[in-house]
C-alpha positions as CSV (number, residue, x, y, z in Angstrom):
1,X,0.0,0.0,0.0
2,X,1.3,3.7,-0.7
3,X,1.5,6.2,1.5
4,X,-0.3,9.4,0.6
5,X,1.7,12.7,1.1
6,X,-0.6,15.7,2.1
7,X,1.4,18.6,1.4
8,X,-0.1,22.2,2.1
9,X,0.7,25.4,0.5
10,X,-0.6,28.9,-0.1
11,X,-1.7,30.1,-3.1
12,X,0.2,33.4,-3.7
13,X,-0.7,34.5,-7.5
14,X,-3.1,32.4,-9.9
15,X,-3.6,33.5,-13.6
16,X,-6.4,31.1,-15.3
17,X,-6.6,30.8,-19.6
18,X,-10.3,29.7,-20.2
19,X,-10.8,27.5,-23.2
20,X,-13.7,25.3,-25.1
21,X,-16.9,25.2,-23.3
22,X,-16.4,25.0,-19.8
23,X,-12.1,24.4,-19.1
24,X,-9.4,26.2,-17.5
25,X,-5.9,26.3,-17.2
26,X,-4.5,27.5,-13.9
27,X,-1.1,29.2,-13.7
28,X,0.5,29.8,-10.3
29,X,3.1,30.8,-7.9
30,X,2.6,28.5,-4.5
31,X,4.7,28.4,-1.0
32,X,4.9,25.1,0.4
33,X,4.0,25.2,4.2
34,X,5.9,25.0,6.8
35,X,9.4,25.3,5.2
36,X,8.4,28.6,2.6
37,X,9.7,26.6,-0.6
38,X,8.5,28.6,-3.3
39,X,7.0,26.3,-6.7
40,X,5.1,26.8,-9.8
41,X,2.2,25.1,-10.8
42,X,-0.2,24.5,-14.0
43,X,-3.3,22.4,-13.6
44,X,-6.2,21.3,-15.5
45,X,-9.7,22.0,-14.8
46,X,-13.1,22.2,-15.6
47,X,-16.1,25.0,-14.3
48,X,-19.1,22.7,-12.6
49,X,-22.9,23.7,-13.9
50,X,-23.2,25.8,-10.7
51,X,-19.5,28.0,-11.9
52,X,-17.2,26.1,-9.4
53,X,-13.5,25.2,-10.1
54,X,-12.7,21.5,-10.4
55,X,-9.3,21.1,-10.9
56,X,-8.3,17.4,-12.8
57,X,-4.2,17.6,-12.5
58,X,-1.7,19.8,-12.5
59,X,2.6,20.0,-12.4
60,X,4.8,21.6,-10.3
61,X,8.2,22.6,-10.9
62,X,10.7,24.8,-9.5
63,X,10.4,28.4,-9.4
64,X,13.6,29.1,-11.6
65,X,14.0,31.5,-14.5
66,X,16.1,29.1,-16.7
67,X,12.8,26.1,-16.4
68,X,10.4,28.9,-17.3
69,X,12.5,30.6,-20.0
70,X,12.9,27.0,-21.6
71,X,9.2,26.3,-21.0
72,X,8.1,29.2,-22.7
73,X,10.8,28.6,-25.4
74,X,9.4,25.1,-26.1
75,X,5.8,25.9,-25.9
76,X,6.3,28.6,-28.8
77,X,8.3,26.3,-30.8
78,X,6.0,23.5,-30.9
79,X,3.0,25.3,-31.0
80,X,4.1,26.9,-34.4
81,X,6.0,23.8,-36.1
82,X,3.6,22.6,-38.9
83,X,2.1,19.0,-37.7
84,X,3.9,16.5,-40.1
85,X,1.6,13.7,-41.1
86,X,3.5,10.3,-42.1
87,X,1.1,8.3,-45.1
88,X,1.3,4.2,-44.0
89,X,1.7,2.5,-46.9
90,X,-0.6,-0.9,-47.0
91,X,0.1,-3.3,-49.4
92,X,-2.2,-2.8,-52.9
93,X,-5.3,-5.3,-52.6
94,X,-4.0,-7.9,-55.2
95,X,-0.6,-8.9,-53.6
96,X,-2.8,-9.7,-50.5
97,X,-5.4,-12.1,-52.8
98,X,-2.8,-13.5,-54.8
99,X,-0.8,-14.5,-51.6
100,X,-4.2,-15.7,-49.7
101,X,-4.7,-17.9,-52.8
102,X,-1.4,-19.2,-53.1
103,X,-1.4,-20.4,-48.8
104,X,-5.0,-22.0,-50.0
105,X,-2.7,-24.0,-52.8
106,X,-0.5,-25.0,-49.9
């Protein structure tokens, strides 16, 4: 059996991206409590038919400018690289009859 963690923290900025019908995004800045370690956090969520947050997951990572400036960086560069779409080649229809016919031979 695992042992769940409960870890509390304090909320100290939140910046939230709405998107299709009823999702968010959540961007923050949170201090773990007691020891004041300082994190970053974006989670997934979704607004409940009454307007309530439901959060679905999220990831932390550390509050340093190099992991957000290569974030950011990586974001841009694969949200603008054009979506490459490999073709699977099947075999035409008569290699597959004449070699079904020739194990029926057999």
């Amino acid at each position: 059996m695992t042992d769940v963690v409960t870890m509390e923290y304090q909320t100290i900025v939140s910046e939230y991206v709405d998107y299709g019908r009823n999702k968010f995004l959540e961007v923050s800045k949170k201090k773990v409590k007691p020891d004041e370690t300082i994190f970053l956090n974006i989670s997934k969520g979704f607004y409940t038919p009454e307007g309530e947050k439901r959060y679905q997951r999220g990831i932390g990572f550390p509050n340093e400018k190099s992991i957000v400036d290569s974030l950011v960086e990586k974001l841009k560069s694969v949200a603008t690289q054009d979506p490459v779409v490999e073709a699977v080649e099947s075999p035409p229809a008569e290699e597959e009859t004449e070699e079904a016919s020739t194990l029926e031979d057999l």
